[in-house]
C-alpha positions in Angstrom: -16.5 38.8 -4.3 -12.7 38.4 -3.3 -13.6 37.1 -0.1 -15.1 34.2 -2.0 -12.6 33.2 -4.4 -9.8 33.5 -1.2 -12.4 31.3 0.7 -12.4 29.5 -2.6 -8.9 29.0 -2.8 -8.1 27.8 0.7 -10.5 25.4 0.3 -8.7 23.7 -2.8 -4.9 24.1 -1.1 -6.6 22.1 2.1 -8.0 19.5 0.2 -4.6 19.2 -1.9 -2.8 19.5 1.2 -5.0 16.4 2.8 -4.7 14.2 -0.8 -0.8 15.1 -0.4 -0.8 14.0 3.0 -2.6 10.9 2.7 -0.9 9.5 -0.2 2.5 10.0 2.0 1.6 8.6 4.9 -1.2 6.3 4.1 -1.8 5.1 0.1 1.8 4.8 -0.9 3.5 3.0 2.6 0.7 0.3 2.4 1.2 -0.1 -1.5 5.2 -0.6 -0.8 4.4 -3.1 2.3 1.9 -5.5 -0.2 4.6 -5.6 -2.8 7.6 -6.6 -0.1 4.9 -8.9 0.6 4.1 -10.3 -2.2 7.7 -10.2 -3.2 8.4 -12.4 -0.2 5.9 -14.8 -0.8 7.5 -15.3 -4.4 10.9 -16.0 -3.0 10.4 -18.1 -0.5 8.0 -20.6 -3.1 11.4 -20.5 -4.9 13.1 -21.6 -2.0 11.2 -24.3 -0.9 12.9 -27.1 -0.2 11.3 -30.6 -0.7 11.4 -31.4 2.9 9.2 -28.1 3.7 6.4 -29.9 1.6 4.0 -31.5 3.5 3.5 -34.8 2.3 1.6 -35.8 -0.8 -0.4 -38.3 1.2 -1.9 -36.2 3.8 -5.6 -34.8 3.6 -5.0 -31.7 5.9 
């Protein structure tokens, strides 16, 4: 019965170990990249000068 609840245990501190690790190292840098991204995007429509429009006649 202790055998179990040790396997038991390990178990749980792996898979909290792995969530741990992949929220460092995967979830939370990609999270921080798409709002620099997004933030980037925002500035540089603020930016925009008129003469980085493209013309109002053109189709394309």
């Amino acid at each position: 019965m202790s055998t179990e609840i040790w396997q038991f245990a390990g178990m749980l501190a792996f898979f909290a170990i792995a969530l741990f690790l992949w929220l460092r190292i995967v979830y939370l840098p990609g999270r921080t990249l798409e709002r620099w991204e997004d933030r980037r995007i925002e500035v540089r429509k603020e930016h925009r000068r008129p003469e980085d429009s493209p013309p109002r006649g053109c189709d394309s």
